[in-house]
GUKEFI-451924 format. One record per residue: x, y, z of N, C-alpha, C, O in turn; residue in one letter. Coordinates in steps of 0.2 Angstrom, whole numbers, padded with zeros to 4 digits, always signed. Layout:
N
XYZXYZXYZXYZA
...
***
This chain:
152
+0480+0836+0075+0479+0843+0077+0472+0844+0080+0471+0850+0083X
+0466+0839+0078+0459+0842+0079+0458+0841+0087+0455+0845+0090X
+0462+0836+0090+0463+0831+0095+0465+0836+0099+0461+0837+0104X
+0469+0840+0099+0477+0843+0104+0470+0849+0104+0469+0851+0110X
+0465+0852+0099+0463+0859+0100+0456+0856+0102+0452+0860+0102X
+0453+0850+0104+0446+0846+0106+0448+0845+0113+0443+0846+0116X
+0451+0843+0116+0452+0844+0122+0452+0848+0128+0448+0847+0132X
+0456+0854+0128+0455+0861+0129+0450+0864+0130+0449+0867+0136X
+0445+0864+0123+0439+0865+0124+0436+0863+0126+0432+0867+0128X
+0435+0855+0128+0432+0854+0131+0432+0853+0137+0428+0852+0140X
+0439+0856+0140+0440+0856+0148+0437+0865+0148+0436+0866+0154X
+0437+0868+0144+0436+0875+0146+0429+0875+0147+0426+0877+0152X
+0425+0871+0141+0418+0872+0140+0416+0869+0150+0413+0873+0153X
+0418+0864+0152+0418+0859+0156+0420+0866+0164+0417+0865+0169X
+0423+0870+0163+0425+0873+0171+0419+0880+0169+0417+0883+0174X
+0417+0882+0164+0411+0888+0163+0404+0885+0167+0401+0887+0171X
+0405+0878+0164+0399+0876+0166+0398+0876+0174+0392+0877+0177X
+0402+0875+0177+0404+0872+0185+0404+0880+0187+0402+0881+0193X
+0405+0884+0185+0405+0891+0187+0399+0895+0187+0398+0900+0191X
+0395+0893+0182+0387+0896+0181+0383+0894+0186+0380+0897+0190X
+0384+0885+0186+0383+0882+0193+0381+0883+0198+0375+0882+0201X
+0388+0885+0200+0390+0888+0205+0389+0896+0209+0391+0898+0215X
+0387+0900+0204+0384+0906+0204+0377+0905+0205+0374+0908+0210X
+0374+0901+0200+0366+0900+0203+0366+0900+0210+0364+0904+0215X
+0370+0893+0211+0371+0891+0222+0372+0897+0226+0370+0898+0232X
+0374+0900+0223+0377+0906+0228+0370+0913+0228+0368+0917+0233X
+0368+0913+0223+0360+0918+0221+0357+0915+0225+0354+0919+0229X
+0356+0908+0225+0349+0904+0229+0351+0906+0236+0347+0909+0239X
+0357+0904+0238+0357+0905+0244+0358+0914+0248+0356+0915+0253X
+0360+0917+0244+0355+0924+0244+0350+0928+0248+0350+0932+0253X
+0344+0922+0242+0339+0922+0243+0336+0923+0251+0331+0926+0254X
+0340+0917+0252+0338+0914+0259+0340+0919+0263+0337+0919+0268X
+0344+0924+0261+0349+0930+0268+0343+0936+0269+0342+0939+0275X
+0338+0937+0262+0336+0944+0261+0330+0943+0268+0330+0938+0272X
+0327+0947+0268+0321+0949+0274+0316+0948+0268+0317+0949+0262X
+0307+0945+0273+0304+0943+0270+0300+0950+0266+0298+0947+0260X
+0300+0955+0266+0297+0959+0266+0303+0960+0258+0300+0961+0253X
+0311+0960+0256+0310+0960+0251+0310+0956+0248+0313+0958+0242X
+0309+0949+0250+0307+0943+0244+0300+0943+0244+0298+0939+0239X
+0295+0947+0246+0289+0948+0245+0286+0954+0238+0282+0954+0234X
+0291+0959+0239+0294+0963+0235+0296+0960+0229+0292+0961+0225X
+0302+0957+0227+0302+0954+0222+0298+0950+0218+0297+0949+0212X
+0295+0946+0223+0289+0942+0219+0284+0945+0215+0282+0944+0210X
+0282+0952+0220+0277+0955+0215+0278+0959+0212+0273+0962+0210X
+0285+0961+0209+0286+0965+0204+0289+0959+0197+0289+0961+0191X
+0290+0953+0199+0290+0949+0194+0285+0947+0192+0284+0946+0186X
+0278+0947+0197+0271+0947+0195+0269+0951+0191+0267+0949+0186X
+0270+0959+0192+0270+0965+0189+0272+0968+0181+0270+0972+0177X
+0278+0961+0180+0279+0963+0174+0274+0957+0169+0272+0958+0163X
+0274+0952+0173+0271+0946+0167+0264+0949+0170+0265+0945+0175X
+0260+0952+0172+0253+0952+0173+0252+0962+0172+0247+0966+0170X
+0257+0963+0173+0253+0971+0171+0250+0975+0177+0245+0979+0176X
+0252+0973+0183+0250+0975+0188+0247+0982+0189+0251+0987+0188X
+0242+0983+0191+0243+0990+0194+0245+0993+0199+0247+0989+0203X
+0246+1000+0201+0249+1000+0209+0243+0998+0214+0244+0995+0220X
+0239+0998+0213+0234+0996+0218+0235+0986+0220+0236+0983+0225X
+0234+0985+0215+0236+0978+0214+0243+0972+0216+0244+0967+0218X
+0248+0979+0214+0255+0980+0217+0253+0978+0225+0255+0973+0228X
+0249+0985+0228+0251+0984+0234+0247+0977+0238+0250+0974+0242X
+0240+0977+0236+0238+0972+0240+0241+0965+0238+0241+0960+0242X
+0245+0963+0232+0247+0959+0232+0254+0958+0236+0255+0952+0239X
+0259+0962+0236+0262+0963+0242+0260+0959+0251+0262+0954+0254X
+0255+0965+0250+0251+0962+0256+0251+0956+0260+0252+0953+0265X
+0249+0953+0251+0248+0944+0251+0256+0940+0253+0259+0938+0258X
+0256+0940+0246+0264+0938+0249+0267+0938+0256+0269+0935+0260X
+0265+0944+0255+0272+0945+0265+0268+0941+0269+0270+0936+0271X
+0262+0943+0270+0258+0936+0276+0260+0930+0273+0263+0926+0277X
+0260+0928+0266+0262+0922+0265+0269+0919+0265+0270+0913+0264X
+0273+0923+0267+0279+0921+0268+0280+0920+0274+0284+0915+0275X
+0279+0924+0279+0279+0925+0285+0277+0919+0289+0280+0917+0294X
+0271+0916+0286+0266+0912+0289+0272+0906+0286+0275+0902+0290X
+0274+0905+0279+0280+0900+0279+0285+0898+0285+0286+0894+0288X
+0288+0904+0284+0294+0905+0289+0290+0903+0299+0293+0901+0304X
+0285+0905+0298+0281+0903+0305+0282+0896+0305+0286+0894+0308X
+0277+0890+0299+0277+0885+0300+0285+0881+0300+0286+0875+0303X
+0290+0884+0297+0295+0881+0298+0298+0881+0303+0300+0875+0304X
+0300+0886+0308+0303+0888+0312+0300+0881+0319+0302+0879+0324X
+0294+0881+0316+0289+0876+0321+0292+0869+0321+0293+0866+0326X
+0292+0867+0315+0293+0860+0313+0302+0862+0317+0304+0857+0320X
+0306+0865+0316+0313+0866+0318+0311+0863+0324+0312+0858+0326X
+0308+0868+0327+0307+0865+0336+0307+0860+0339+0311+0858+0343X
+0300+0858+0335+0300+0850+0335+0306+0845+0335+0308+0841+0340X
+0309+0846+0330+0313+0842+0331+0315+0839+0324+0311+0836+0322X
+0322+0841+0320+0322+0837+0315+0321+0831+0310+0319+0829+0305X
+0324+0828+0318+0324+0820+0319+0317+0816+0316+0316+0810+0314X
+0314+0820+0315+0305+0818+0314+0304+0815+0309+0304+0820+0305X
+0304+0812+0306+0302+0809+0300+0295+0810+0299+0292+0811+0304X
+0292+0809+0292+0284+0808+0290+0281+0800+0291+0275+0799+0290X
+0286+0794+0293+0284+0789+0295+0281+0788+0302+0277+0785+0304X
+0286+0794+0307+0286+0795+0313+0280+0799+0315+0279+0800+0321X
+0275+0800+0309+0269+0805+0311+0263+0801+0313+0260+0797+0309X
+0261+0802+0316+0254+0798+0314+0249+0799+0308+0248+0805+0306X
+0244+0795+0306+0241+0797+0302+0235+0801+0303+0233+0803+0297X
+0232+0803+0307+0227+0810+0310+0232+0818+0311+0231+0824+0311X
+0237+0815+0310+0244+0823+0311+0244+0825+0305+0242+0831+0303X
+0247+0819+0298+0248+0821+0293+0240+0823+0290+0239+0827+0285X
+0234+0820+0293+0227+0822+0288+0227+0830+0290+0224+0835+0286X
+0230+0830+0296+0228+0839+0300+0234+0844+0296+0233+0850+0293X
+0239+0842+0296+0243+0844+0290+0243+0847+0284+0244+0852+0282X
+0240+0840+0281+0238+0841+0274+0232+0847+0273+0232+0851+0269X
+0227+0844+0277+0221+0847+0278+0220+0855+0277+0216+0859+0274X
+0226+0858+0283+0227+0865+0283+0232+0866+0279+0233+0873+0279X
+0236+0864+0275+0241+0865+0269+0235+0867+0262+0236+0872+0258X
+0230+0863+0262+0226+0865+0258+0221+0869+0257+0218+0872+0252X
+0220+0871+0265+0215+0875+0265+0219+0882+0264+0216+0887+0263X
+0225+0882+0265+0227+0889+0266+0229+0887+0258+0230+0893+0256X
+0231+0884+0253+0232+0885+0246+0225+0890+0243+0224+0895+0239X
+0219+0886+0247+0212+0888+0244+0211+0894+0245+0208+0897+0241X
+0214+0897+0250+0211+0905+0254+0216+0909+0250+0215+0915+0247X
+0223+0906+0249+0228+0912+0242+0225+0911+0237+0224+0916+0233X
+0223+0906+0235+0219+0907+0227+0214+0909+0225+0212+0911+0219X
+0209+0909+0233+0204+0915+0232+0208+0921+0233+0206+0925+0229X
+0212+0924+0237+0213+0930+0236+0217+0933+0232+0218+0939+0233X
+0220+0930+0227+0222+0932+0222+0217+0933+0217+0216+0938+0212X
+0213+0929+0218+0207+0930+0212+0204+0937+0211+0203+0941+0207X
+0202+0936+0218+0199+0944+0220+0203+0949+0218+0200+0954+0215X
+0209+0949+0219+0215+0955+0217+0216+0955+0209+0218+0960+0207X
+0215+0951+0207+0217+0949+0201+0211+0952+0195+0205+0951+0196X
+0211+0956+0188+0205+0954+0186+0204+0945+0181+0208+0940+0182X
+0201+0945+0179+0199+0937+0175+0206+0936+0171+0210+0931+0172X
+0208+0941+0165+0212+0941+0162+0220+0938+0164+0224+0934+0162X
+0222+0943+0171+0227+0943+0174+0227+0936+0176+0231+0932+0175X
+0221+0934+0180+0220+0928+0184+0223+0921+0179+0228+0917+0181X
+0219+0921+0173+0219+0915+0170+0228+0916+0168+0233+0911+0168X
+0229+0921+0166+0236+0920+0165+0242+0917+0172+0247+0914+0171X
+0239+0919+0177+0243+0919+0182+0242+0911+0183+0247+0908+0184X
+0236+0907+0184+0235+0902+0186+0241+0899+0178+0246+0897+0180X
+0241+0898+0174+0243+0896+0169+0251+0896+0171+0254+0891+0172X
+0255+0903+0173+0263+0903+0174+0263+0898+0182+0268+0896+0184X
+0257+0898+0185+0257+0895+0193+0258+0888+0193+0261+0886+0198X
+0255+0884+0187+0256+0877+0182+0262+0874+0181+0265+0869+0183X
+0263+0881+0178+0272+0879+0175+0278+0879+0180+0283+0875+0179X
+0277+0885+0185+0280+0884+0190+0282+0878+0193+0288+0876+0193X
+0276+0875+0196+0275+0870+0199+0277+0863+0195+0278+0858+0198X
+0277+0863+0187+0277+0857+0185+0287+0856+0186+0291+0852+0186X
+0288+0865+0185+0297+0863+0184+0298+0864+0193+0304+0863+0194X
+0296+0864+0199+0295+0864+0206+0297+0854+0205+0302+0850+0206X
+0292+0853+0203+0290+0842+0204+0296+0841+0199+0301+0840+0203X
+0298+0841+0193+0302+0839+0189+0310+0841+0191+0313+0836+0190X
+0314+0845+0194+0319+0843+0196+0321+0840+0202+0318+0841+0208X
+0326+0837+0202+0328+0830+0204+0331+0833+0210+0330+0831+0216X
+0336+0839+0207+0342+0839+0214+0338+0847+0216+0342+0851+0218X
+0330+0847+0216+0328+0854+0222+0328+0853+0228+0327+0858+0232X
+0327+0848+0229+0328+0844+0234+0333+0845+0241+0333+0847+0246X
+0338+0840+0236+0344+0842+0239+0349+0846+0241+0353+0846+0245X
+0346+0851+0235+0349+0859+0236+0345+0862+0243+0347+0864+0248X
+0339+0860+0242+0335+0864+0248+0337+0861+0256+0335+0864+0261X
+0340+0855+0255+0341+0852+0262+0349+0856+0264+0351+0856+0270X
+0353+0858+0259+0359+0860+0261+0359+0866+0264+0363+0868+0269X
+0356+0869+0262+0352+0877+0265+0350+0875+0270+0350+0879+0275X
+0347+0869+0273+0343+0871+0280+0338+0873+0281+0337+0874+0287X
+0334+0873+0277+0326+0877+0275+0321+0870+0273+0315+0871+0271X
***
């Protein structure tokens, strides 16, 4: 009898799963439809509630964001141009130093102006969830993949 009612269940538990899944995929992909201005938006109202924003700091954080998204969406549409076909073996290595070089530079110039926007308190907290972010960003396997299905 345990057998006839462990089965079911576990085919029921088994299609919830594949459906929540499946829901996230369809959110993420969302994501991607909205205009930069209110994914810039949302960012900093999720900023707002873990850091206690003020409206001042609301907006110039805004501010940020949206160039920063913009300027994302600029370099991508760039690399599109180029050409898919491109691989990172196909670069040279003076391409990729120039790359990296400005990929870093512009991380440095958002973290100074967050800092500025930020007070100390806000700040250390922020670099703290920005760690964590990033460590669950490196740590899943299939963001990857997802991100390639999207086309982004």
């Amino acid at each position: 009898m345990k057998k006839v009612l462990f089965i079911p269940l576990m085919f029921l538990a088994f299609i919830a799963s594949a459906q929540e899944n499946n829901e996230r995929k369809h959110a993420h992909k969302d994501y991607h439809e909205m205009s930069n201005e209110q994914k810039a938006l949302l960012k900093v109202k999720r900023m707002t509630l873990a850091l206690d924003l003020s409206k001042k700091q609301q907006d110039e954080m805004e501010s940020l964001q949206l160039s920063r998204i913009n300027q994302r969406e600029q370099l991508r549409e760039e690399r599109q141009d180029e050409g898919k076909e491109r691989s990172r073996e196909s670069i040279s290595p003076d391409e990729l130093f120039a790359y990296e070089n400005q990929r870093l530079d512009q991380m440095i110039a958002y973290k100074k102006e967050v800092k500025d926007i930020l007070s100390a308190d806000q700040y250390s907290k922020w670099e703290e969830m920005h760690q964590k972010s990033k460590k669950v960003r490196h740590h899943n396997p299939n963001r990857m993949k997802e991100h390639r299905q999207h086309g982004k």
